[in-house]
C-alpha positions as CSV (number, residue, x, y, z in Angstrom):
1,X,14.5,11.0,-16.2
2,X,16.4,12.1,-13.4
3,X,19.8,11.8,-14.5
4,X,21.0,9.3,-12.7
5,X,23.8,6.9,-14.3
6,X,25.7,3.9,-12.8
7,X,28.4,6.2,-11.5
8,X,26.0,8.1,-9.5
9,X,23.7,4.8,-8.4
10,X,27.0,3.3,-6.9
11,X,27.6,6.5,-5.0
12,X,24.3,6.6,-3.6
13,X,24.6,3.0,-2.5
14,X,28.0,3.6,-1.0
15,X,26.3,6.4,1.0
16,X,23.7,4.2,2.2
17,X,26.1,1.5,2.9
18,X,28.1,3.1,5.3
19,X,24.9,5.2,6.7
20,X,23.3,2.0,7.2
21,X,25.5,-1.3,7.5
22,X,25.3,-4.0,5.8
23,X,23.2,-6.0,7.8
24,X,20.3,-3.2,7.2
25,X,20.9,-2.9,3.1
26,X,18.7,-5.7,2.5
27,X,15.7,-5.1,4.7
28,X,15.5,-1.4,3.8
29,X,15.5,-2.6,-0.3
30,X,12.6,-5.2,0.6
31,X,10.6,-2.4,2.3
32,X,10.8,0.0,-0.6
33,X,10.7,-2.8,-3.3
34,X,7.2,-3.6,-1.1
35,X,6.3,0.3,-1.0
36,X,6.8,0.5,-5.3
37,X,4.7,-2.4,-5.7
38,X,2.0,-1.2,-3.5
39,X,2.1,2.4,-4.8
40,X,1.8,0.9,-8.3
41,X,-1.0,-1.4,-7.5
42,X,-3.2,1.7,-6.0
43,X,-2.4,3.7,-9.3
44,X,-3.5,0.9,-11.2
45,X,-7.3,1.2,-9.6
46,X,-7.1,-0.6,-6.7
47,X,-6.0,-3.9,-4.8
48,X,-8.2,-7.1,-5.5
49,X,-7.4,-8.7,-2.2
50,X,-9.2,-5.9,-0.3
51,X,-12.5,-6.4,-2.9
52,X,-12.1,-9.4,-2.4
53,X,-12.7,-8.7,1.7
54,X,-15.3,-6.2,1.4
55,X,-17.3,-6.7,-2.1
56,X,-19.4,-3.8,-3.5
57,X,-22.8,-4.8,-1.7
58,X,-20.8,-4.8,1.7
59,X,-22.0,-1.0,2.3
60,X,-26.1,-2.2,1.6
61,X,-25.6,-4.6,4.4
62,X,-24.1,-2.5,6.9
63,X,-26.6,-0.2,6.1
64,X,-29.4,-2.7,6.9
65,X,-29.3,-2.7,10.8
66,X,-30.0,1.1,10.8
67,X,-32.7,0.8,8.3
68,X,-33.9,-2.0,10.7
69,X,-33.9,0.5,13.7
70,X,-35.8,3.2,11.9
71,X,-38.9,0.8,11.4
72,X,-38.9,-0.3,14.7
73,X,-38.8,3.1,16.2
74,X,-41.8,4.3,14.2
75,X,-43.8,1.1,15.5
């Protein structure tokens, strides 16, 4: 895809080796191996935990309060 081979992934992780340190290496490859997974989850249609926290019908009881108001200003 991008033409990238094991010669030219070992540079790159030399680079960011030395850039870096080793003590850095392995939080910065959990925090993009967490931003992949994320990204793919979103392209996938969305993330069930967050559905999970706000179902569909969230929206028709937020919206109840206001609708509450209305009639009780016109009274």
């Amino acid at each position: 895809m991008f033409g990238l081979g094991v010669p030219e992934l070992i540079v790159i992780l030399v680079v960011a080796l030395i850039i870096f340190g080793p003590g850095k290496l392995p939080e910065i490859g959990s925090a993009l191996g967490k931003g992949i997974r994320d990204f793919r989850k979103a392209m996938e249609g969305g993330d069930k935990e967050t559905e999970a926290i706000a179902p569909p019908d969230a929206e028709a009881k937020i919206a109840t309060p206001e609708k509450d108001e209305a009639s009780n200003s016109r009274a």
